[in-house]
C-alpha positions as CSV (number, residue, x, y, z in Angstrom):
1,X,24.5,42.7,-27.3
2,X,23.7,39.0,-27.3
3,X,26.2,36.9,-25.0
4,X,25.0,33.5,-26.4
5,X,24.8,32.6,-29.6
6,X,22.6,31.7,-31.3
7,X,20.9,28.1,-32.7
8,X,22.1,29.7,-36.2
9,X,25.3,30.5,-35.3
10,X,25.6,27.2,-33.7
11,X,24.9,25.0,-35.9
12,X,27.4,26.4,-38.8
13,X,30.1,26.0,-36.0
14,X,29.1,22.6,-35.7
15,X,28.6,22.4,-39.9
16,X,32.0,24.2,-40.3
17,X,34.1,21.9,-37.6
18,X,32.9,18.9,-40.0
19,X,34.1,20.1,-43.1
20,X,37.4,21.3,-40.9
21,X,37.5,17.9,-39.7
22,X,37.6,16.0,-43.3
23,X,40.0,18.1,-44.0
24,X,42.3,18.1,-41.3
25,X,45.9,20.0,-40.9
26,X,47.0,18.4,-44.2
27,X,45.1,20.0,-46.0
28,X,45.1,21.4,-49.5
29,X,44.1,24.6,-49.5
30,X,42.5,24.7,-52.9
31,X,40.6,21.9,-52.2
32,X,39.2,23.3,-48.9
33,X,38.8,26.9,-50.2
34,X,36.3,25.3,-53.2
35,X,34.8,22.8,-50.7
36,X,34.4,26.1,-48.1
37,X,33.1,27.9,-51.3
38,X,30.8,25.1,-52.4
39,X,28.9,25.1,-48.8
40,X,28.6,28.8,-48.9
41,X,31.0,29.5,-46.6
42,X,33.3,32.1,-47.7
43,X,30.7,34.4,-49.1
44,X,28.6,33.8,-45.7
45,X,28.6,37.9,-44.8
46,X,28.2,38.7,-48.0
47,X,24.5,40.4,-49.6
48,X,22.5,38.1,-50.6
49,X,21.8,39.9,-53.8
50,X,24.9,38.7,-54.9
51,X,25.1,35.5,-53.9
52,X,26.5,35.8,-50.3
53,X,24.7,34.2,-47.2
54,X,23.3,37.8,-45.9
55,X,25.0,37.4,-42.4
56,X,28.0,39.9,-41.1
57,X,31.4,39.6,-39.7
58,X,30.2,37.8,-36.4
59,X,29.7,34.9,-39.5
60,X,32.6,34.8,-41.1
61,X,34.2,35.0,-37.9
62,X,32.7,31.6,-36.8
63,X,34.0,30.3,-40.2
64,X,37.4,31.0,-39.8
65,X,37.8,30.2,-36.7
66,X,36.9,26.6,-36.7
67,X,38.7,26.0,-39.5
68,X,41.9,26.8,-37.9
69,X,40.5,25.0,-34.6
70,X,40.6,21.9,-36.9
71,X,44.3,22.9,-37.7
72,X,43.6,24.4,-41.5
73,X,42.7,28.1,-40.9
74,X,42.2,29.8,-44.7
75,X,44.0,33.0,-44.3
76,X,42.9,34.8,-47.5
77,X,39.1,34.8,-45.8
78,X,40.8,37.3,-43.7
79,X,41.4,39.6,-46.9
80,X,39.0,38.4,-49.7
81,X,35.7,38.5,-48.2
82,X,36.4,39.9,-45.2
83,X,38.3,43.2,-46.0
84,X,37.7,43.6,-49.9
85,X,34.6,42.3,-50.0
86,X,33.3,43.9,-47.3
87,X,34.4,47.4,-48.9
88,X,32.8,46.8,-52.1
89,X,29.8,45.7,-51.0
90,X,29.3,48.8,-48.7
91,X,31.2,51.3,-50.8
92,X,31.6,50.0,-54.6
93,X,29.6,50.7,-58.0
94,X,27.1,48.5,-58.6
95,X,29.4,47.7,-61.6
96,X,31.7,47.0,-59.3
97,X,29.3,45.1,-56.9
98,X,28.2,42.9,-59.9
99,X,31.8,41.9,-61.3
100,X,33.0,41.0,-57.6
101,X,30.8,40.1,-55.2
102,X,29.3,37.1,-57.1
103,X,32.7,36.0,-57.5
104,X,34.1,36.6,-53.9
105,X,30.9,34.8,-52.5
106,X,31.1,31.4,-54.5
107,X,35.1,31.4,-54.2
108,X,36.1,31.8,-58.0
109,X,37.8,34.8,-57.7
110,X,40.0,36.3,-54.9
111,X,41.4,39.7,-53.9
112,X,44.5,40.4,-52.2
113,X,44.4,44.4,-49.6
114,X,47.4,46.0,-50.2
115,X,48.2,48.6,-47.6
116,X,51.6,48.6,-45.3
117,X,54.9,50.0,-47.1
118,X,58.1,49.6,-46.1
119,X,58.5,52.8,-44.9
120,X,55.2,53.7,-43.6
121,X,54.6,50.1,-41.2
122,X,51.7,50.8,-39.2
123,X,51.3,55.0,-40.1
124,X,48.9,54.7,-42.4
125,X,49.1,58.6,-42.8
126,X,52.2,58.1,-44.4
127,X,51.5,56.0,-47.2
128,X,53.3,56.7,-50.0
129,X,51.2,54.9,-52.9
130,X,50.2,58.1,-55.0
131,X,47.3,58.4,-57.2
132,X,47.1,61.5,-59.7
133,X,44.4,62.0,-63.0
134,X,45.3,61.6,-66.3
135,X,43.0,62.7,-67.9
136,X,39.8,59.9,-67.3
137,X,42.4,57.9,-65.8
138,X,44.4,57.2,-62.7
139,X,48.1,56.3,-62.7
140,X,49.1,54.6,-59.3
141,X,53.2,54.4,-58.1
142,X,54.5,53.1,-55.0
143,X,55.1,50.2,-53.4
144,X,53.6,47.6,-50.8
145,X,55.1,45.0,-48.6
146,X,54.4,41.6,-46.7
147,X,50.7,41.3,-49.0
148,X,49.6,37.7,-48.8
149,X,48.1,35.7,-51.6
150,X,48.9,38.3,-54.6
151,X,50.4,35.4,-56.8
152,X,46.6,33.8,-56.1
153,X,44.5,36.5,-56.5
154,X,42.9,38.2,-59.1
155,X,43.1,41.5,-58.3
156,X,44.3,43.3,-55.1
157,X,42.7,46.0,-53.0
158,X,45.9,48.5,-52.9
159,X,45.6,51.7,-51.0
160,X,47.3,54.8,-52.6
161,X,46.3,58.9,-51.9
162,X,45.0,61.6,-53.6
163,X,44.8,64.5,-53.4
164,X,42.4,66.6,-52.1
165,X,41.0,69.3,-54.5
166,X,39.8,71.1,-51.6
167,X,42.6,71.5,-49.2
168,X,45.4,70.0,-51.2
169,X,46.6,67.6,-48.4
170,X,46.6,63.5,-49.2
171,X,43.6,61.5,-48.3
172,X,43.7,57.3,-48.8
173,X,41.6,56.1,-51.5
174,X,41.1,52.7,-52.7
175,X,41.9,51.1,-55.9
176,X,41.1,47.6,-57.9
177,X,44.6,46.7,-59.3
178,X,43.6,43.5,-61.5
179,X,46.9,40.8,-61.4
180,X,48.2,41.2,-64.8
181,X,47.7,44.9,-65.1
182,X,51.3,46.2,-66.9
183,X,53.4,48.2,-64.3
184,X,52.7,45.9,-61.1
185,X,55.0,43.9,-60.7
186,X,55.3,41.2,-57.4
187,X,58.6,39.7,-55.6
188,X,57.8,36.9,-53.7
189,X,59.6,37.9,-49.7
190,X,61.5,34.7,-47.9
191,X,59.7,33.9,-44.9
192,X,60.5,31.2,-42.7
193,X,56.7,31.5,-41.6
194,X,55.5,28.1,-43.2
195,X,51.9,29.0,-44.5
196,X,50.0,27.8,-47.8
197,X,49.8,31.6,-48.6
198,X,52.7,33.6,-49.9
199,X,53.8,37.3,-48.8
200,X,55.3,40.0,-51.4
201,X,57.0,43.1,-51.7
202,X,54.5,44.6,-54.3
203,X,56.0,48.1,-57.0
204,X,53.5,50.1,-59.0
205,X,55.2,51.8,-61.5
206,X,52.7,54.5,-63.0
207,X,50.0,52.0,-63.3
208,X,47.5,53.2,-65.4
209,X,43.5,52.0,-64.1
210,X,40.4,53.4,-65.6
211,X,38.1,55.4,-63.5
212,X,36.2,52.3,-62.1
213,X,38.7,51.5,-60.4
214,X,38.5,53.6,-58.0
215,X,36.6,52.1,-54.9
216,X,33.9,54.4,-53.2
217,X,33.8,58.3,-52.9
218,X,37.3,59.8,-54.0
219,X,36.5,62.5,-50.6
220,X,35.9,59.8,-48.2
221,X,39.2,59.0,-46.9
222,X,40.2,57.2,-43.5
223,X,36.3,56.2,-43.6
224,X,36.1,53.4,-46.2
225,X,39.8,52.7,-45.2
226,X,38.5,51.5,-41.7
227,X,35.4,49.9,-43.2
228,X,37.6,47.6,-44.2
229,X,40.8,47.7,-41.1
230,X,38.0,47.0,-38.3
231,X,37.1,43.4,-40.5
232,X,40.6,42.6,-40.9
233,X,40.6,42.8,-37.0
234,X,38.1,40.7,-35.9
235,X,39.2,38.1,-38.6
236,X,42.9,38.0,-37.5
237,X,41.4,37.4,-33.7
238,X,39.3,34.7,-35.3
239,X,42.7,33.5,-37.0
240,X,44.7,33.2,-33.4
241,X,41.5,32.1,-31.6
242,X,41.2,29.2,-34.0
243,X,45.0,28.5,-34.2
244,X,45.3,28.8,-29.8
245,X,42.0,26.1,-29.8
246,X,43.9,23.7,-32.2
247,X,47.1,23.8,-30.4
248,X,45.5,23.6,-27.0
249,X,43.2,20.2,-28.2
250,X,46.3,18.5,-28.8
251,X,47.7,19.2,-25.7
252,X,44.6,18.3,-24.2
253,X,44.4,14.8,-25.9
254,X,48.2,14.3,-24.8
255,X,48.2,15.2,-21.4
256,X,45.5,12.9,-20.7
257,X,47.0,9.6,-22.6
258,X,50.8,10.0,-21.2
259,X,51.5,8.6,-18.4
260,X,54.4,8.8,-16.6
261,X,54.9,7.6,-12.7
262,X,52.1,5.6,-13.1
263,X,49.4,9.0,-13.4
264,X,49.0,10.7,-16.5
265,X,50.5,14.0,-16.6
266,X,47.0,15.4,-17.0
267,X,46.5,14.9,-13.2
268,X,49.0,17.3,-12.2
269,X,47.9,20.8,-11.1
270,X,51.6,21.7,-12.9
271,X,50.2,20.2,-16.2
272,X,46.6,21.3,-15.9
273,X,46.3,24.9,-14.2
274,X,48.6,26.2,-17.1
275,X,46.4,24.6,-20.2
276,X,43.1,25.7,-17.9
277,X,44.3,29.0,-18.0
278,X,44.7,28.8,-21.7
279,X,41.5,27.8,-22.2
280,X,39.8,31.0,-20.2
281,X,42.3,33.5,-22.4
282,X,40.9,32.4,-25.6
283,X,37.6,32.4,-24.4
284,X,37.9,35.5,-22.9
285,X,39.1,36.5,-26.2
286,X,36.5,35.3,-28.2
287,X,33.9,37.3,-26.1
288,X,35.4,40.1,-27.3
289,X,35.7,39.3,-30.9
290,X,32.1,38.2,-30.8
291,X,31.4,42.4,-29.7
292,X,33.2,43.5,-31.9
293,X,31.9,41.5,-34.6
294,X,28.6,42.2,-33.2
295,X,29.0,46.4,-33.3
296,X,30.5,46.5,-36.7
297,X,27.7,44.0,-38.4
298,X,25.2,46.8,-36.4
299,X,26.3,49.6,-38.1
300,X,28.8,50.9,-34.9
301,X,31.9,51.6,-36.5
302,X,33.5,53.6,-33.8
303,X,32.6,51.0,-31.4
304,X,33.5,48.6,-33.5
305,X,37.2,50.1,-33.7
306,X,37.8,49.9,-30.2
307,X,36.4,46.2,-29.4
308,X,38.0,45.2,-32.5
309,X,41.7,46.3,-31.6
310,X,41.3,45.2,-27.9
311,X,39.8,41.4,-30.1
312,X,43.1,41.1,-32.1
313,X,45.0,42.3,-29.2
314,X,43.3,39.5,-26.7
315,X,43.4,37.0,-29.2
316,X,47.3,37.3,-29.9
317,X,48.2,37.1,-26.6
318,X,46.2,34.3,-25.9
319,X,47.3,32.2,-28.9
320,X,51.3,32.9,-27.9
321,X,50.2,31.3,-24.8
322,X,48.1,28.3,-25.7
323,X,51.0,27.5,-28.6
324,X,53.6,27.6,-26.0
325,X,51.8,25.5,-23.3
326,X,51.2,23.3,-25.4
327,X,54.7,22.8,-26.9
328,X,55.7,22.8,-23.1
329,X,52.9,19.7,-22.5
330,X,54.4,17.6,-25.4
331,X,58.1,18.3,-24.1
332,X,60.1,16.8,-27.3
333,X,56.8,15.3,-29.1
334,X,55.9,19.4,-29.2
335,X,59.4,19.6,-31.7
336,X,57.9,16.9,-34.2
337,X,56.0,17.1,-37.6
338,X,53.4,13.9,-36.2
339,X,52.3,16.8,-34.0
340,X,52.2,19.9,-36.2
341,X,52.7,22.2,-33.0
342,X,56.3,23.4,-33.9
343,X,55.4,25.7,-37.2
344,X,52.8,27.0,-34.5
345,X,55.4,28.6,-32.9
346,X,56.2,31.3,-35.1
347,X,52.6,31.7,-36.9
348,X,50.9,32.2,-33.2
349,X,53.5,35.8,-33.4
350,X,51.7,36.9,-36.3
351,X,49.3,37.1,-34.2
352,X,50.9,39.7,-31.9
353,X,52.8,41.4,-34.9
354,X,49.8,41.5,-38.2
355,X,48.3,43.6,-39.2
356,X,48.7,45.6,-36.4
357,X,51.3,45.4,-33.3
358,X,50.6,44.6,-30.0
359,X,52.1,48.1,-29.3
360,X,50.1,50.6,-31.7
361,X,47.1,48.4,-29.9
362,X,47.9,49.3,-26.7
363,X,48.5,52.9,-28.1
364,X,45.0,53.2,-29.2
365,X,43.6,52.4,-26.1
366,X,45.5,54.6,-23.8
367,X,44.8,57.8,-26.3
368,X,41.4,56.9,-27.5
369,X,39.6,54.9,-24.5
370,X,41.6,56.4,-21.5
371,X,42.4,59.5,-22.9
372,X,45.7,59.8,-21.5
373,X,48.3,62.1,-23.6
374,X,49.1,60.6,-27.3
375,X,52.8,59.4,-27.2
376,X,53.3,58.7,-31.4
């Protein structure tokens, strides 16, 4: 895979710094969303038959990532394009291709991916979101929790199970629950997380969807499920990487401007060794979001899984780091709104916690890669 990227990918980091730069972290997210939309940002991995930019992942990624290096990171590309449009475009209808894609791609409609539960958390297998037939129909209960941007979004991805005619187990399918549809209701959760987007606690009560709803093959199962997880991945490592760089710049600028016995603070190995070794994390962790990104835009979804977790898990960890370095450079000024560093505190443990934990990561890779003994 290529190391380097290339003149391409270059230049729309550079293009997407500049627009992250106008912007700034005051943003307002609808006005950067249309802007983003307007330069063909969001829709940049998806078909070009519908109005997307043609590229992959290893695009998008690049987009979301310098956004939040510019301190106003739009979490709903994480979701929208990334994970429901990325599952429509390789699994939907072409009705369902025509009605979404277009509208994904130039930012004038959203989708929300409903998946974790409250009592399922990072088992998928135990989902309890049901889907049975009535008749041409589908009627979809459960209920969802911590699902951003529902309250913005047209429609949301949700994952529920069927069952399967053949063997009579579960399976997890994928349904298009549009906003207003009677029967899902939304509860907006308290978070002390201060973020433009919104999380909720989500109930279907016997929803009742039409049979295009339904995304993909109905027998499919985990497959289209991780066509969309592996995505979410490398976007949410994208997220910290972009969030670590922004934190890290303002240390950067800081410890080279205060001075205090007569030397700025910069010059001190205690000062600079610690944001020097932030700097190497994230780009360490980039490397491997840029493989992973790379494998699942080629087609490798099994090797895409595996770089993908060990991306998010790399880029967590290294954001934590980077926030709190650079809280620790600022001292007091790292506590203040003038420096926006504070809120960083608890959005860099998303990171570590969404939409996977740091622990089911590490799971993965000592069953899957290592193959030592499964322990869950």
């Amino acid at each position: 895979m290529p190391t380097i990227e290339t003149e391409e990918h270059k230049a729309l980091r550079s293009a997407v710094a500049a627009l992250g730069k106008r912007h700034g972290r005051h943003y307002d997210r609808e006005a950067l969303w249309e802007d983003a939309a307007k330069l063909g940002y969001l829709g940049v991995n998806l078909p070009e038959a519908y109005g997307g930019g043609g590229g992959g992942i290893a695009e998008l990624s690049i987009v979301l990532e310098e956004l939040g290096a510019a301190g106003c990171p739009l979490l709903m590309m994480v979701v929208s394009p990334a994970i429901c449009g990325t599952v429509i475009a390789r699994f939907g209808t072409d009705a369902q291709k025509q009605e979404w894609l277009p509208a994904l791609a130039d930012g004038t409609r959203t989708m929300a991916f409903g998946i974790t539960e409250p009592d399922a958390g990072s088992n998928s297998h135990r989902i309890t979101t049901t889907a049975r037939r009535d008749g041409a129909d589908w009627l979809l209960t459960g209920r969802k929790v911590f699902i951003s941007g529902v309250d913005i979004a047209d429609a949301t991805l949700i994952v529920g199970r069927t069952e399967d005619a053949r063997t009579g187990s579960l399976k997890p399918c994928l349904f298009i629950v549009p906003r207003d549809t009677e029967g899902f209701e939304r509860r907006q959760i308290d978070m002390e997380l201060n973020a433009a987007e919104k999380q909720f606690e989500l109930t279907l009560d016997d929803v009742r969807l039409p049979a295009e709803a339904l995304v993909g093959d109905e027998d499919a199962g985990l497959l289209q499920l991780f066509a969309g997880l592996n995505p979410e991945r490398v976007m949410t490592a994208a997220f910290a990487i972009g969030m670590g760089r922004y934190a890290l710049a303002q240390a950067i600028a800081y410890a080279r401007d205060r001075t205090v016995w007569k030397a700025p603070i910069g010059s001190h190995q205690a000062i600079a060794h610690p944001l020097a070794q932030a700097h190497i994390e994230l780009e360490l962790a980039r490397l491997m979001m840029q493989k992973a990104a790379h494998l699942y835009d080629a087609g490798d979804d099994m090797g895409a899984g595996e770089a993908a977790n060990m991306a998010k898990y790399a880029a967590g960890e290294a954001c934590v780091k980077a926030v709190d370095q650079a809280v620790h450079t600022l001292g007091g000024n790292g506590l203040t709104r003038e420096f926006g560093l504070a809120s960083l505190i608890t959005a860099a443990r998303v990171a570590r916690i969404a939409p996977v934990s740091r622990e089911m990561i590490l799971n993965y890779v000592s069953h899957q890669t290592l193959g030592l003994p499964k322990s869950y």
